[in-house]
DSSP file (Angstrom, degrees, kcal/mol; ACC not computed):
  #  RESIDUE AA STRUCTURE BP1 BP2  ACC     N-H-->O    O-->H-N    N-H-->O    O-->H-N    TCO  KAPPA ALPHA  PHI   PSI    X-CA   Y-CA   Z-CA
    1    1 A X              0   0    0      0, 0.0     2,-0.2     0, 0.0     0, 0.0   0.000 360.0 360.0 360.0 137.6   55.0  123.7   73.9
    2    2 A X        -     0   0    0      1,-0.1     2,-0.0     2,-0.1     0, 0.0  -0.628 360.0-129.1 -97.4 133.5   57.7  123.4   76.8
    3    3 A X    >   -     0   0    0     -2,-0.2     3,-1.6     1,-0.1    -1,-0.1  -0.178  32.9 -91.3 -65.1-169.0   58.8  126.8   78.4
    4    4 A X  T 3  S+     0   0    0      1,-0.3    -1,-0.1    -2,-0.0    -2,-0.1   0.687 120.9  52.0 -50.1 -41.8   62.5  127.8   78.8
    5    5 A X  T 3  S+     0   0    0      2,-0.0    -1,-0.3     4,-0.0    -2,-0.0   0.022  76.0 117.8-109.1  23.2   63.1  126.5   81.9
    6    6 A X    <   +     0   0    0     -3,-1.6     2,-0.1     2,-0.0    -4,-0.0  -0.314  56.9  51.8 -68.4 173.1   61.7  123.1   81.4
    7    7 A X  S    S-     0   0    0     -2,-0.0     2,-0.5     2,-0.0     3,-0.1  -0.598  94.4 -45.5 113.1 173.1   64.6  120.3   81.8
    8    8 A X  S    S-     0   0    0      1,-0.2     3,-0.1    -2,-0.1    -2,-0.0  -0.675  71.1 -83.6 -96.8 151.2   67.0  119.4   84.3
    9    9 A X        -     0   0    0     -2,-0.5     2,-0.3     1,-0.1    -1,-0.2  -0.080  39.5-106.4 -34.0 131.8   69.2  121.9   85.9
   10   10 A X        -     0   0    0     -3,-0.1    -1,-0.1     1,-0.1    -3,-0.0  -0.615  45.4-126.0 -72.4 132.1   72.5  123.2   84.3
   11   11 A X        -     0   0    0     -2,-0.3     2,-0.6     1,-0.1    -1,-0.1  -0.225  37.5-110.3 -75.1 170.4   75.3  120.9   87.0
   12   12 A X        -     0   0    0      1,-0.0    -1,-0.1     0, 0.0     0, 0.0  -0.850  26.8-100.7-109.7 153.7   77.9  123.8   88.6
   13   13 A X        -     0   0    0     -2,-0.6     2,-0.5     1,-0.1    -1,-0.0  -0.038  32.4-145.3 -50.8 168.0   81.2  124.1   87.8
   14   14 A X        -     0   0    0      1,-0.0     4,-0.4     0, 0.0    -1,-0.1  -0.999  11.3-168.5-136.7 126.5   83.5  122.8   90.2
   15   15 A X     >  +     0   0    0     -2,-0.5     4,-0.9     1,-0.1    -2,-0.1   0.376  65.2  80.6-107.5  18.5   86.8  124.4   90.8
   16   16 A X  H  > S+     0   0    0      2,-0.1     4,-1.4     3,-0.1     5,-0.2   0.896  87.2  46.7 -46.9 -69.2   88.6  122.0   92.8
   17   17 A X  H >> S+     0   0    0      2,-0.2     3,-1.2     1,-0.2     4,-0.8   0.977 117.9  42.6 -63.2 -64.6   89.9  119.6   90.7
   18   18 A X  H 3> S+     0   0    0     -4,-0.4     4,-3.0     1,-0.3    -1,-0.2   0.863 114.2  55.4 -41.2 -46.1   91.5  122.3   87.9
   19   19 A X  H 3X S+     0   0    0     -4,-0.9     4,-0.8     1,-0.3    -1,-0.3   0.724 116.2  31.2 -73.6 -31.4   92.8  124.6   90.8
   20   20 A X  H <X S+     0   0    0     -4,-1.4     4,-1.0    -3,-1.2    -1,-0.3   0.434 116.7  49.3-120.4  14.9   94.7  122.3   92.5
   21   21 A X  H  X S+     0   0    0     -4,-0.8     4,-3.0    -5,-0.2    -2,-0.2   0.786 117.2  52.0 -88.7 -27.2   96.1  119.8   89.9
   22   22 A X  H  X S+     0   0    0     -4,-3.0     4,-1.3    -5,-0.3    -2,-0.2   0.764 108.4  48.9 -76.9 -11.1   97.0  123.3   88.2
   23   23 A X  H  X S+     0   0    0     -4,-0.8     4,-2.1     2,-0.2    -1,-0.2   0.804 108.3  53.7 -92.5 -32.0   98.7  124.3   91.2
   24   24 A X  H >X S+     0   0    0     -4,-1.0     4,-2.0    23,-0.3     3,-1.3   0.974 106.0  49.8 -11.4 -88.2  100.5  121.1   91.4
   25   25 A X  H >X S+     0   0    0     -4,-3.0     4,-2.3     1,-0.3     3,-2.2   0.882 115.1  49.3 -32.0 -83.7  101.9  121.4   87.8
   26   26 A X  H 3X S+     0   0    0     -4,-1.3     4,-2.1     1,-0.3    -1,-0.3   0.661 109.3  48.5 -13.2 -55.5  102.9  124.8   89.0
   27   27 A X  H <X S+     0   0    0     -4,-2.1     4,-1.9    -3,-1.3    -1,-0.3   0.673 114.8  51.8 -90.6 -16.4  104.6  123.6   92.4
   28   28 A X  H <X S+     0   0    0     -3,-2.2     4,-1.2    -4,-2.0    -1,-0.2   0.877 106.1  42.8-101.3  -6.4  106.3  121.3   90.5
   29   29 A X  H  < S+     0   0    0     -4,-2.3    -2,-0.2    -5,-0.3    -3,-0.2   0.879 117.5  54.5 -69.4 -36.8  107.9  123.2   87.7
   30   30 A X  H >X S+     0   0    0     -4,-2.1     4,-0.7    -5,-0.2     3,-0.5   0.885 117.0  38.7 -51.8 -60.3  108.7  125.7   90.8
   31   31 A X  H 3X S+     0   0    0     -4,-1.9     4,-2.8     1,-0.3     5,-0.3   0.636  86.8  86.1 -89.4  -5.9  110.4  122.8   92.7
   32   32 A X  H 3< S+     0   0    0     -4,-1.2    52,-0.3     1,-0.3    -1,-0.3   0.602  94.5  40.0 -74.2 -19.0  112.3  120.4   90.4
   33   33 A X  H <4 S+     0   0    0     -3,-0.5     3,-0.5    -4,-0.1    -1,-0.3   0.708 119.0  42.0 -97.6 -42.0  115.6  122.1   90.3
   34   34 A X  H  < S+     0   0    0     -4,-0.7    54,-0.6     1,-0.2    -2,-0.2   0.970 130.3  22.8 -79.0 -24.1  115.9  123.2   93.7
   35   35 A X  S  < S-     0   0    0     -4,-2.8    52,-0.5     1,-0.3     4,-0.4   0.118 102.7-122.8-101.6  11.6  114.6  119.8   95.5
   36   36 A X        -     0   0    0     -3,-0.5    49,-0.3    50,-0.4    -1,-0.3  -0.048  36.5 -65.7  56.7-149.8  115.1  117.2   92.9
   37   37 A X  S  > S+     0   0    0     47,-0.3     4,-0.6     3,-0.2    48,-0.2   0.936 122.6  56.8 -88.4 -46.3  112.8  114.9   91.3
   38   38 A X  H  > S+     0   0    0     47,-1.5     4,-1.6     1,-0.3    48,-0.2   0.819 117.3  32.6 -62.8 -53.7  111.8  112.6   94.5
   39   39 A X  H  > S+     0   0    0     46,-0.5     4,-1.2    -4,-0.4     5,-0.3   0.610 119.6  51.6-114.2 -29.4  110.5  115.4   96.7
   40   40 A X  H >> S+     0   0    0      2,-0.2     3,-1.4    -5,-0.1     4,-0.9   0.616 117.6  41.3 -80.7-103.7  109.1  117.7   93.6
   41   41 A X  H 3X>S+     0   0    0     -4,-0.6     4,-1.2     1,-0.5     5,-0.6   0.382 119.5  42.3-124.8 -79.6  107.0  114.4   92.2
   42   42 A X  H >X5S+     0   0    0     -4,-1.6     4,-1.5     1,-0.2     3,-0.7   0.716 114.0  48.8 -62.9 -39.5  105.8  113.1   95.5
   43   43 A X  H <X5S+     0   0    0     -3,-1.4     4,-4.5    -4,-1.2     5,-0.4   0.859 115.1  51.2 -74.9 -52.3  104.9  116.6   97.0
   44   44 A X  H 3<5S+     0   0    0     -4,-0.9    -1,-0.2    -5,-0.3    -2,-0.2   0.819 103.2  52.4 -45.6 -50.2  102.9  117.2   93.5
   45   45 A X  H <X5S+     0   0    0     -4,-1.2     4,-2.4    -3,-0.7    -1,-0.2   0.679 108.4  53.4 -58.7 -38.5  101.0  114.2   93.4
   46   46 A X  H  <<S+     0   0    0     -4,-1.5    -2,-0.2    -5,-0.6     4,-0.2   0.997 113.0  45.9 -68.4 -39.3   99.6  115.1   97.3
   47   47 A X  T  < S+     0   0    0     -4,-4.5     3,-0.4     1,-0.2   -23,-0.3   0.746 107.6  54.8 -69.9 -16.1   98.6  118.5   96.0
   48   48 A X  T >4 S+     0   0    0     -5,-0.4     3,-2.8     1,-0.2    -1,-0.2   0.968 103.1  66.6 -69.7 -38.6   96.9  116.9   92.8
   49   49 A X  G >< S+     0   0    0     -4,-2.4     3,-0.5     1,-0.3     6,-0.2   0.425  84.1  66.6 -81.5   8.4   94.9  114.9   95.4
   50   50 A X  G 3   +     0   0    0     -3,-0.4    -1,-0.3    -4,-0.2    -2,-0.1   0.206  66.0  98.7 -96.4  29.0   93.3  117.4   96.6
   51   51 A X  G <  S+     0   0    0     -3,-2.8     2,-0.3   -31,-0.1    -1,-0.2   0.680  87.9  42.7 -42.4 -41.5   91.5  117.9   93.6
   52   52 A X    X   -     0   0    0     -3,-0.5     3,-1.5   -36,-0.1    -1,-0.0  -0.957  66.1-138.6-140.9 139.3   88.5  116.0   95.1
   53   53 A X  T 3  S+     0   0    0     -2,-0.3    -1,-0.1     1,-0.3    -2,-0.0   0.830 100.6  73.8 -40.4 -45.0   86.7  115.7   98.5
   54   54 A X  T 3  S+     0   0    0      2,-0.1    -1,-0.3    -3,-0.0    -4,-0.1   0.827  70.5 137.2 -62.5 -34.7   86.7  111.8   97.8
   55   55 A X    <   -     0   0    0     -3,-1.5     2,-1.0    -6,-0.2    -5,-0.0   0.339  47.4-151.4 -57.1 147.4   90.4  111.3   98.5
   56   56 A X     >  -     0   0    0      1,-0.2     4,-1.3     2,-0.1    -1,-0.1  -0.799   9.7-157.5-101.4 113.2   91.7  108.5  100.5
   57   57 A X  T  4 S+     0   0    0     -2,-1.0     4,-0.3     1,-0.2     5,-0.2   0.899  91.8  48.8 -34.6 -57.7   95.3  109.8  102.5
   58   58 A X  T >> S+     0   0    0      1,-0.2     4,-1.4     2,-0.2     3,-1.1   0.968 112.6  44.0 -68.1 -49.1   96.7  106.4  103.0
   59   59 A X  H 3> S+     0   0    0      1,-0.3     4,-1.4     2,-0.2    -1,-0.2   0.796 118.2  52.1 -74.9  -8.8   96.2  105.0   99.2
   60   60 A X  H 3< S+     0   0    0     -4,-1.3    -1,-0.3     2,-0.2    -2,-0.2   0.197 104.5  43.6 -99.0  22.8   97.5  108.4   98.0
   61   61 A X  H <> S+     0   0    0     -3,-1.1     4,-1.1    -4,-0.3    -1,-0.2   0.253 117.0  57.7-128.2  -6.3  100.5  109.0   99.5
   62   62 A X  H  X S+     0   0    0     -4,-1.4     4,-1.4    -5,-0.2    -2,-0.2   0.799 116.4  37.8 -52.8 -50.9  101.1  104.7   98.5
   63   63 A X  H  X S+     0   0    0     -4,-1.4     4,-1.5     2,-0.2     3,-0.3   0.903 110.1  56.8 -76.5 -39.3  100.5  105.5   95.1
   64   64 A X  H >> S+     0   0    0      1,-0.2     3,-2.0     2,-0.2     4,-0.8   0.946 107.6  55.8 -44.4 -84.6  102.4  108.9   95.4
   65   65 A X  H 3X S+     0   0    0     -4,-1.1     4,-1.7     1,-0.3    -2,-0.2   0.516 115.4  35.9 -14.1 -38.1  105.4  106.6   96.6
   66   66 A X  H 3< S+     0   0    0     -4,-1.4    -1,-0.3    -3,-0.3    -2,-0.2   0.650 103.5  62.3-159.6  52.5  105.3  104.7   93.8
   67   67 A X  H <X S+     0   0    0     -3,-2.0     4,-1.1    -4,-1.5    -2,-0.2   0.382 114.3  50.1 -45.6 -34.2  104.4  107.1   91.2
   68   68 A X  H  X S+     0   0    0     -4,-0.8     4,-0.9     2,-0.2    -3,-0.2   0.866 104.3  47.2 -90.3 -28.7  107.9  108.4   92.5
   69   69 A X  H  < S+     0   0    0     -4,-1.7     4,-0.3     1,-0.2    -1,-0.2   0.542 115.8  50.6-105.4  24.0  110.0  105.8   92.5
   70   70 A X  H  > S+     0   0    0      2,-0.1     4,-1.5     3,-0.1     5,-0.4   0.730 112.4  45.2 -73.1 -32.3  108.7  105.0   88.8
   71   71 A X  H  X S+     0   0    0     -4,-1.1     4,-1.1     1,-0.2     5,-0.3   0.799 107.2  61.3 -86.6 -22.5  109.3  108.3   87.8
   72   72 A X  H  < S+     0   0    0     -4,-0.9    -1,-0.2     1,-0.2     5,-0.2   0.581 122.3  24.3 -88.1 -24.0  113.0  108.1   89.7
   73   73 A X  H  >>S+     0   0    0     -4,-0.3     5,-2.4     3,-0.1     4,-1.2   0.689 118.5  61.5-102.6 -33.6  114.1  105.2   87.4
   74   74 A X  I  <>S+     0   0    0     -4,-1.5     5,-0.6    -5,-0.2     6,-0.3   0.987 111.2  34.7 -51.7 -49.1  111.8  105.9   84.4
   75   75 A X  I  X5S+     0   0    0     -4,-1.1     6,-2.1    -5,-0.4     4,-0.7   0.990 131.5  25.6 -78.6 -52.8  113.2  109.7   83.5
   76   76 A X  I  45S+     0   0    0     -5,-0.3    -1,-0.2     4,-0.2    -2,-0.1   0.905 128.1  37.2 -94.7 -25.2  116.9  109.2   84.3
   77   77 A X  I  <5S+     0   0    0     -4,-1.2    -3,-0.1    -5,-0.2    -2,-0.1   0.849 126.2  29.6 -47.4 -91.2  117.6  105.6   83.9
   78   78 A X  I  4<S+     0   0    0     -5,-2.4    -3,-0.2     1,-0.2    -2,-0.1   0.575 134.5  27.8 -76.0   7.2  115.6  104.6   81.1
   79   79 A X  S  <<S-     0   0    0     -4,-0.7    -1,-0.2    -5,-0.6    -3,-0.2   0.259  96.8-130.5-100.7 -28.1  115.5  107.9   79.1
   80   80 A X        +     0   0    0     -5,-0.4    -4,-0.2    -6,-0.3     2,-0.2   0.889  41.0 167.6  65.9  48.3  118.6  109.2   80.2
   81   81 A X        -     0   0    0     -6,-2.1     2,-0.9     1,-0.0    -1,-0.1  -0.494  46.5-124.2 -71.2 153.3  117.6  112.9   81.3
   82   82 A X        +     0   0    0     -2,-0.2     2,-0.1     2,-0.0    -6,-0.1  -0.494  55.2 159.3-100.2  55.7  120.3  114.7   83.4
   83   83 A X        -     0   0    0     -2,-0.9     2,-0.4    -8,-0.1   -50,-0.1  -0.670  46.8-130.1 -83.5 149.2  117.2  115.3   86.4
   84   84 A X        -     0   0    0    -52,-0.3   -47,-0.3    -2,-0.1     4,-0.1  -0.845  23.6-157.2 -82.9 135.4  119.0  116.0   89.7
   85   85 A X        +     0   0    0     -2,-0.4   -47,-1.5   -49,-0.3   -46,-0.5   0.704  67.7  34.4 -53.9 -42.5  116.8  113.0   92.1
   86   86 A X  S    S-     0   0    0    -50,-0.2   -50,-0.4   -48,-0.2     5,-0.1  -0.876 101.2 -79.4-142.6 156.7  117.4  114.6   95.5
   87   87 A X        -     0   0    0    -52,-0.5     4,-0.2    -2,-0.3   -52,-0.2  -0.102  50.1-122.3 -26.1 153.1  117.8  118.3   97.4
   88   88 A X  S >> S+     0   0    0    -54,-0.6     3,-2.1     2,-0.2     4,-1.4   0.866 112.0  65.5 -29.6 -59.9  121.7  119.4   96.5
   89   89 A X  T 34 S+     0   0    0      1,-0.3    -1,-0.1     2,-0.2    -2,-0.1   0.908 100.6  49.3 -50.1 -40.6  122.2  119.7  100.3
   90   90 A X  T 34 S+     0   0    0      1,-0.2    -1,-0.3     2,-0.2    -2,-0.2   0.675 106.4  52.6 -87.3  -1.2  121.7  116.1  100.4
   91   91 A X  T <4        0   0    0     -3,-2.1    -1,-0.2    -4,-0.2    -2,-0.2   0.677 360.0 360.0 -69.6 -32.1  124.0  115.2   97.7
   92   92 A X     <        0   0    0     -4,-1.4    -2,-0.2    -3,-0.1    -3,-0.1   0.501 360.0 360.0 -89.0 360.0  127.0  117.0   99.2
C-alpha cells in the first residue's frame, strides 16, 4: 500500500499566459475607440505575446501585422461593422 505522497508532483500554475492575454483583451477594449482598429489589434497581439517566455519578436510582430491587416478588411469590409481603422487625429 502506496503512501500519500507517492506519484509525480502536482505541475504549478503558471500566471503568465492568463495575465497577459487577459490584459490584452483589456488594452484592447480600452483602446478601440480612441486609436482605431489598426493600432488597438496590433498593440494587443504584442501584449498577448507575452504570455510565454518562448516568444520569437520578429515572427510576432509579422504575424501581428498580418493578423491586423486581416482583421482591417475582415470586420469593416466583409461584415460591414462601422469600426473607426485609424487614431481620429489621423483622419482629420
Amino acid at each position: 500500500m502506496g503512501l500519500v505522497f507517492d506519484g509525480p508532483k502536482i505541475a504549478t500554475y503558471h500566471w503568465r499566459g492568463p495575465f497577459f492575454v487577459s490584459l490584452s483583451i483589456l488594452c484592447f477594449a480600452a483602446a478601440i475607440r480612441p486609436l482605431g482598429l489598426v493600432i488597438s489589434a496590433f498593440v494587443a497581439f504584442l501584449i498577448a505575446g507575452m504570455g510565454t517566455p518562448e516568444t520569437r519578436w520578429k515572427e510576432t510582430i509579422i504575424v501581428g501585422m498580418c493578423l491586423t491587416i486581416g482583421c482591417s478588411l475582415l470586420f469593416p469590409y466583409a461584415l460591414g461593422l462601422p469600426l473607426q481603422l485609424f487614431p481620429r487625429f489621423m483622419i482629420q
